[in-house]
Structures are given as structure tokens and as C-alpha cells.
C-alpha positions in Angstrom: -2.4 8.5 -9.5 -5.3 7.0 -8.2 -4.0 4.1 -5.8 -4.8 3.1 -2.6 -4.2 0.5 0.2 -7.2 -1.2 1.9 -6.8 -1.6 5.8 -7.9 -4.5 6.9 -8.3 -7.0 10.4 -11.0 -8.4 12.3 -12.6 -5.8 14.5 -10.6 -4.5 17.5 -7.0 -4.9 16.2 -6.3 -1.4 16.3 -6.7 -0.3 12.1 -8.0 2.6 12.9 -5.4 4.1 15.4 -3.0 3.6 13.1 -5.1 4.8 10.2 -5.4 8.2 12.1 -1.6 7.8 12.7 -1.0 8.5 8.9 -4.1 10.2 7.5 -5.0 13.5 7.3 -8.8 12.7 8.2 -9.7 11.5 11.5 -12.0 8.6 12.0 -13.7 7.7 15.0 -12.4 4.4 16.7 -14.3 2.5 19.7 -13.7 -0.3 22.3 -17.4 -1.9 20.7 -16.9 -4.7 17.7 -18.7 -3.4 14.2 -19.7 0.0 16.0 -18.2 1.5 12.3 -20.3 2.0 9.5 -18.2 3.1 6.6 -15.1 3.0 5.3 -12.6 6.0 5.7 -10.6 7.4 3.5 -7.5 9.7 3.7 -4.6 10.7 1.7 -1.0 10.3 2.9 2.0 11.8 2.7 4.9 9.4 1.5 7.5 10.7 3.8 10.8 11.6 1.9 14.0 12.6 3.4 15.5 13.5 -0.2 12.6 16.3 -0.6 14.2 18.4 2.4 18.0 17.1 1.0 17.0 18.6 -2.4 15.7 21.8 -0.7 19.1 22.3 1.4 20.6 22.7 -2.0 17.8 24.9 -3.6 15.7 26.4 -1.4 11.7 26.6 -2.8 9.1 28.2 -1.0 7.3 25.1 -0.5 8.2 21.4 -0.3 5.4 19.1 -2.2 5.4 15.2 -1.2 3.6 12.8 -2.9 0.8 10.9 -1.7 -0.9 7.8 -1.4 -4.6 7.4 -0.2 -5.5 4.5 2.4 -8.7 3.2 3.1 -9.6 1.8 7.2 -12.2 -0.9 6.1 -14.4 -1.4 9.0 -13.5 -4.7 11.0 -14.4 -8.4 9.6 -15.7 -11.4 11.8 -16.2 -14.8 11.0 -18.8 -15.1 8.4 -18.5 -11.8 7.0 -18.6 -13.4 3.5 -21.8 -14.5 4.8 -23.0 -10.9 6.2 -22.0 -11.4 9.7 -20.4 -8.3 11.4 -20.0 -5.8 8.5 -20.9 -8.3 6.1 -20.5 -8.3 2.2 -20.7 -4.8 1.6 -17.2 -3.9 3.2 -16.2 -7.0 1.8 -17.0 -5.0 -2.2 -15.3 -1.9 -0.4 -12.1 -4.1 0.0 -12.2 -5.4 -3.6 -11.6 -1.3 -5.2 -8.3 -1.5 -3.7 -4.7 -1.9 -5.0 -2.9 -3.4 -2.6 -3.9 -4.7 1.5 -2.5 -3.6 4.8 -3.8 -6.7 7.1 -3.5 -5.7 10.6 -3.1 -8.5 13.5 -3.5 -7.9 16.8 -0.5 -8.8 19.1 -1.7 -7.3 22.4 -3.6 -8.1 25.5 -5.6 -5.7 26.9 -8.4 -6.4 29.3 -10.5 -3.6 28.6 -11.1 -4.5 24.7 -12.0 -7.8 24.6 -11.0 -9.9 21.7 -14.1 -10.8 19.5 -12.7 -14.3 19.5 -11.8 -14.6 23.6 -8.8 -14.9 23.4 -5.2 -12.9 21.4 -4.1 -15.5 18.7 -2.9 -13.5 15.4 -2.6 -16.3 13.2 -6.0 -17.3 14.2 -6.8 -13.7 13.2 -5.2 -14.1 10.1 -6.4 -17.5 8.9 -10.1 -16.3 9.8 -9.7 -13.4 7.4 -7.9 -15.0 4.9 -10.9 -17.6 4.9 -13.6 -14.9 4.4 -11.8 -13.4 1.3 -11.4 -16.7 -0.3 -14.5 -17.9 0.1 -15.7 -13.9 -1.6 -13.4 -14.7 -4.2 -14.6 -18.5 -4.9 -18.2 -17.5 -5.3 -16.8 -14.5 -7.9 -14.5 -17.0 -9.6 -17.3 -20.2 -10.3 -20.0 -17.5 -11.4 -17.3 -16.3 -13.9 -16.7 -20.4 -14.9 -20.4 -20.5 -15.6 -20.8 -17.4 -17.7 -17.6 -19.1 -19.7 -19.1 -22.4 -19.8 -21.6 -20.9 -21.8 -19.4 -19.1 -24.4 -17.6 -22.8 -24.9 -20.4 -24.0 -26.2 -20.5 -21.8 -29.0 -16.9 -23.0 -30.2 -15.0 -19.8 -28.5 -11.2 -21.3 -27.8 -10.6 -17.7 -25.3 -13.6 -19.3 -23.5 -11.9 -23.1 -23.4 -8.6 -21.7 -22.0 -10.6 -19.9 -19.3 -12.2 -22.4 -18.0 -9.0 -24.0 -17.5 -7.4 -21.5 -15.6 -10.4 -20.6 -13.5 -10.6 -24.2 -12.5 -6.9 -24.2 -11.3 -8.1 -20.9 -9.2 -11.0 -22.6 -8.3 -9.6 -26.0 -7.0 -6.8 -23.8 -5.2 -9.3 -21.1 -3.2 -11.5 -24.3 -2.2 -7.8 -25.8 -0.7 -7.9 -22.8 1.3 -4.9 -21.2 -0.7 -5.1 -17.8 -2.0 -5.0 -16.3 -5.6 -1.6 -14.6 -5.7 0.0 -18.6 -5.2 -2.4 -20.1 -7.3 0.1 -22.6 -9.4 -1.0 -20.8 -12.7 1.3 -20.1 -15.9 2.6 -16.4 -16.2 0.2 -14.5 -17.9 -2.9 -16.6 -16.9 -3.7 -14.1 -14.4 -5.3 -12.6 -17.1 -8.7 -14.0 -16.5 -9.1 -12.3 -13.1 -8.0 -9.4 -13.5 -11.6 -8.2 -14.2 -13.0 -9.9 -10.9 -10.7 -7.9 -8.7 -10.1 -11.0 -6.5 -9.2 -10.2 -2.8 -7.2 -13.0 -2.3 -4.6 -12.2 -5.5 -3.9 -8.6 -4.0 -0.3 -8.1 -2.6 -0.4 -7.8 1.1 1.5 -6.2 4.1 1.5 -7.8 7.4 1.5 -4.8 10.4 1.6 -6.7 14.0 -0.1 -3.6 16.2 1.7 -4.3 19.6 2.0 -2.8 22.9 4.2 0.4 23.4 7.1 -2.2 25.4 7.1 -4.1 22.1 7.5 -1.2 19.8 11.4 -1.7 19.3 11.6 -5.4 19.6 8.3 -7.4 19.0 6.7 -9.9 21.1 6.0 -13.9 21.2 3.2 -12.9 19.4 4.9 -10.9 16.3 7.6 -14.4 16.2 4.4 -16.4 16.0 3.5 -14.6 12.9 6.9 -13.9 11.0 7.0 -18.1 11.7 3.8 -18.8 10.5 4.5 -16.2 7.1 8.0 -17.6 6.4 10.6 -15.3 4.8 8.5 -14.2 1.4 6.0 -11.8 3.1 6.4 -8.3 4.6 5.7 -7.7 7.8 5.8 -4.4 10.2 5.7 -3.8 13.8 4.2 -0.7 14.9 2.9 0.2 18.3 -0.2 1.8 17.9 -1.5 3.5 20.7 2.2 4.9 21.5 1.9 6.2 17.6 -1.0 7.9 17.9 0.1 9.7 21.2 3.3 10.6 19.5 1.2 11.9 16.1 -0.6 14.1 18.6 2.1 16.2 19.7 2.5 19.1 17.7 6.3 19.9 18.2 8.9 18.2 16.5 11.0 17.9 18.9 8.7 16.3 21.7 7.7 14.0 19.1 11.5 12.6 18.7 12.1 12.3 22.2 9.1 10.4 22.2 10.4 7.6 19.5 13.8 7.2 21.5 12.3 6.5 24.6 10.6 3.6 22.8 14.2 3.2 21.0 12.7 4.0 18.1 14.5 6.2 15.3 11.0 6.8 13.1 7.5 6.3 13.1 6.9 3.3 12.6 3.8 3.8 10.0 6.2 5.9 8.3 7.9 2.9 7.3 4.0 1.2 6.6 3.6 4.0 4.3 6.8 3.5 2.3 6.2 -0.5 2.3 2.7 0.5 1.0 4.2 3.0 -1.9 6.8 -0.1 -2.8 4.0 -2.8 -2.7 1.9 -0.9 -5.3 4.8 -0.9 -7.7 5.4 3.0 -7.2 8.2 5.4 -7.2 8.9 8.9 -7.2 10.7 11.3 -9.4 11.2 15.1 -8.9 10.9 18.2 -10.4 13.0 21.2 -8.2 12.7 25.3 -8.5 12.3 28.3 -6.2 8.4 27.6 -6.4 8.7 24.5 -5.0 10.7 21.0 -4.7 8.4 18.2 -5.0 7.6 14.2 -5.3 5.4 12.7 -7.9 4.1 9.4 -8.0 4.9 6.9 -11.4 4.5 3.3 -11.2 8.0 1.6 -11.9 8.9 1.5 -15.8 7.3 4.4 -16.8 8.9 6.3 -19.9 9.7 9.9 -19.3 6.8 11.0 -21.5 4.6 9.0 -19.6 5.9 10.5 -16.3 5.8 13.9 -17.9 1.6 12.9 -18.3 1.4 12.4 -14.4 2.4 16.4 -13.8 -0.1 17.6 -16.8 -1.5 15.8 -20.1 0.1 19.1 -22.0 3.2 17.5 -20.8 3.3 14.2 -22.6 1.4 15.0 -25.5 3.9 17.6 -26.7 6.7 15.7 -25.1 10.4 17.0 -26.8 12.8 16.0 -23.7 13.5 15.0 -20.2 16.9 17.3 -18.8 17.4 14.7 -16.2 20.1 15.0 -13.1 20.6 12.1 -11.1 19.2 12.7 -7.3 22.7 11.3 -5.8 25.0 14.1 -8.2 22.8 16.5 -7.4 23.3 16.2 -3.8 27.1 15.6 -4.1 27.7 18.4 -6.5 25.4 20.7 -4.6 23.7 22.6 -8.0 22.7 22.1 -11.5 25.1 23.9 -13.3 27.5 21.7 -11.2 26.3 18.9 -12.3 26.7 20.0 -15.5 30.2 21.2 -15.4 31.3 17.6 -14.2 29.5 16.1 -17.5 26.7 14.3 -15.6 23.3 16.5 -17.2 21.7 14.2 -19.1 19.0 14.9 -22.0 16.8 11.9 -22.3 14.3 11.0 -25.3 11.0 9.4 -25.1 12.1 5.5 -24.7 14.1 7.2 -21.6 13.0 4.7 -18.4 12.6 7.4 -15.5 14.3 5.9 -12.6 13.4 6.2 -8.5 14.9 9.8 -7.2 15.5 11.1 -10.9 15.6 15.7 -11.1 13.9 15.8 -14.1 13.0 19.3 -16.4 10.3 18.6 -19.2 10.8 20.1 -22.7 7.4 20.3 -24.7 6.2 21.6 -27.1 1.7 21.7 -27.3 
């Protein structure tokens, strides 16, 4: 499932530590504002503790998670919309994605100056947040004009448009964004096609020092007070994370995360907030070949989840065998489950649900 998460933050907040935290490509980070050129990309592993439950249970060969990719956009200034720093063409690299990880930097350190002067993370954020909205004011009055111009030939689709985009419109030049624009449900229709910055869902990470790790800082309350209660936001240390992703053993790596007083990674927990912000969940399919994950965006009917693990699969789609993942794990096997009346054979309205065993029956 192609889906991905933008990074994004002015320029020394620290995305691309914690990009190379998660990813399994490395990108180069540096002390020097807009010393990046392009964007990197990497694929993620969605870590699962039910994979390795699963395989306690049924031992495969292999264990298979599923994966998101995440794209470290190369750090904004003040008047990127207007080509300053990275300018408008990471701005376009931001607007391919699904869903934003907006990093804020909530450390001081002397030897990486602020591009600002001074460590202020709503600042940070309000400067950002300006540069998309003014990216997606410019997209949204050339798409009023290109409508005003279908009005006048009488087309009522054009009329109601117009309308809408000039509620978006009024609301991105009152400094709001897209996703609160005070629009009726199912208005959002005539954006969709200008992939608007501002409308994507967003997760807030505060990178801190390695003292703050556990608990935050004045500078993470700042934020969560500024926010409010409806938006997500992570703490993650990310220079102690990317010393701990370094080690190659296990073990040293835990020991590690409990000296902070930590019980994970904490870009673990990014990368699940990321999977739940796109809308995603994960169903399984088990055997001695392998036990794995696979991505399906919440809703999807088992045919259409059958589709994600080959096209074969849905188009000659007969049945889902499906065994709940908490029976399975009480019960301990399949033919346990089905001894205690709990197998179920699902048709093709069935709505697959997060953590569901499933077994395709087809038919091509």
C-alpha cells in the first residue's frame, strides 16, 4: 500500500536523526541549515508484538512485518513558500504525502545554533504552519479562478465550488488551516485534487534532550498548551535514540531505554501513531513459511484485503476462514479454536477487523 508520512520542521530540529532512527536508509544529517538537497526516503517496519505472540504459538521460518515508508523533507525557513532556504520545490515534495510528522525542537544546544536565535517551538511551529498556508492559499484562489470561469457557462458543480473554496480561502488568509476549515461534511471534496498541506492530519514529535526523554520539558508543556487536547503529540529524545538504534545487541539496547526510564523506543510509538493517523491496520496471515502483517486501510471488506496480498486473491475471492487474534493466543492453535466454536468463515461484505488470522479461499 503505497502511503507515506512526510517529515517535516524548520532546519536543525533534529528530523533527520530520528528519520535514521526508524529507516532502513541512512541519510546524512549536519550542524549547517539547508546543507540537504533532497528528500529521503525509507521504508519502516511497523513494530508488532502480536507477530512474535503468533509465532510462539506456530513457529514459521520467518516473521514478515508490515511497513510504512517516511519521507525526511529537507528543513523549511521563513519564506520557503517564497523560495527561501529549500524553497518551493520541497514544499511540492511535502504535498505527495499522506499524512505529516512536524518535528519541534525542544532543546538547547550551543553547538547548533537555532536558525531563529533563539529555542521557541511554537514559534517553530507557527512559522511552518504559515509557509504551508500561504502554499495552499496560492493553490486554492488559482483553483477559484479556473472555477469562476466554468460559472459563467451555467455549470451549478462550478457555483458550489466557488463557495466552498471561498470558505477555504477566507479561513487560510485568517491564518487557520484546511483540516478546521468550518466547511459542511463532504465539501472537502473540492480539494481533494489540490493535495492541500494544510488539510493533511498531523503528528506533533517534541525532539528533546536525553534528561527529557521520560518526562518532557518546559518546552514540550509549552506545546501540548499551545495544541490543546485534540492533537497528537510524542516526545522522543533523538540523539539518545539514535545511539540506542546503533547498538547491535538486543540486550544493550534495553538497558539503554531503562536508564532513560524508558520501556520502548520512543519512534516506535511515532511509527504506530503514524500507521493509526493514515487510517491503517493490520491483519495476518500465519503458516510454517512465515507469520506476517499486511497493511489495509480501516473498513476494508475481506475481498478487498485478500487484493492487498495478490489481485488473484480478490478477483476469485470464495471465503475468509477468519480466527480472532485474541482466541488464537488464548487457545494456543487453530484446530483449538475450532473445537471451542470460535472459527469463523466470513463472505465478501465481511469487515476485516485490526489483528484478524485470516485464510483466503479463491477460486481464479
Amino acid at each position: 500500500m503505497a502511503l507515506n508520512c512526510g517529515i517535516i520542521g524548520l532546519t536543525n530540529t533534529g528530523k533527520t536523526t530520528i528519520f535514521n532512527c526508524m529507516s532502513n536508509t541512512k541519510a546524512e544529517s549536519s550542524n549547517y541549515a539547508f546543507s540537504a538537497t533532497k528528500s529521503n526516503k525509507g521504508m519502516v517496519e511497523v513494530p508488532d508484538q502480536r507477530l512474535y505472540e503468533i509465532d510462539k504459538r506456530l513457529k514459521a521460518d520467518k516473521i514478515v512485518h508490515t511497513t510504512v515508508e517516511f519521507v525526511d523533507l529537507p528543513g523549511l525557513a521563513k519564506g520557503a513558500s517564497e523560495g527561501e532556504g529549500v524553497g518551493n520545490k520541497f514544499l511540492a515534495d511535502v504535498q505527495q504525502t499522506d499524512a505529516l510528522i512536524h518535528v519541534l525542537r525542544c532543546f538547547d544546544d550551543d553547538e547548533l545554533p537555532h536558525i531563529e536565535g533563539s529555542v521557541d517551538p511554537v514559534r517553530d511551529m507557527e512559522i511552518v504552519d504559515f509557509e504551508l498556508q500561504v502554499r495552499d492559499l496560492d493553490l486554492v484562489v488559482r483553483k477559484l479562478q479556473r472555477l469562476e470561469k466554468l460559472a459563467k457557462t451555467g455549470s451549478k458543480e462550478a457555483k458550489k465550488g466557488i463557495e466552498v473554496l471561498t470558505i477555504y480561502k477566507n479561513h487560510l488568509e485568517n491564518f487557520g488551516n484546511a483540516s478546521t476549515a468550518p466547511v459542511e461534511e463532504g465539501d472537502e471534496s473540492f480539494i481533494h485534487d489540490l493535495l492541500l498541506l494544510t488539510a493533511k492530519p498531523v503528528i506533533y514529535v517534541c525532539n528533546v534532550d536525553d534528561q527529557s526523554a521520560e518526562n518532557g520539558n518546559a518546552y514540550v508543556e509549552k506545546v501540548k498548551a499551545h495544541l490543546g487536547e485534540n492533537h497528537k503529540v510524542l516526545v522522543i529524545a533523538g540523539k539518545l535514540e539514535a545511539e540506542i538504534a546503533d547498538l547491535e545487541d538486543p540486550d544493550d539496547r534495553m538497558v539503554f531505554l531503562e536508564d532513560a526510564g524508558l520501556k520502548e523506543p520512543g519512534v516506535n510509538k511515532l511509527i504506530r501513531a503514524a500507521y493509526d493517523v493514515l487510517n491503517l491496520q493490520s491483519f495476518f496471515t500465519i503458516g510454517k513459511t512465515e507469520n506476517r502483517a499486511w497493511t489495509i486501510h480501516k473498513g476494508m471488506t475481506a475481498p478487498m484485503a485478500a487484493g492487498v496480498i495478490h489481485s488473484d486473491l480478490e478477483r476469485g475471492f470464495i471465503r475468509a476462514e477468519v480466527i480472532k487474534y485474541d482466541d488464537f493466543i488464548e487457545l494456543g492453535s487453530e484446530q483449538a479454536v475450532k473445537d471451542a466454536g470460535k472459527f469463523h468463515v466470513e463472505g465478501k461484505n465481511y469487515i476485516v477487523q485490526d489483528g484478524d488470522i485470516m485464510h483466503i479461499r479463491f477460486n481464479v
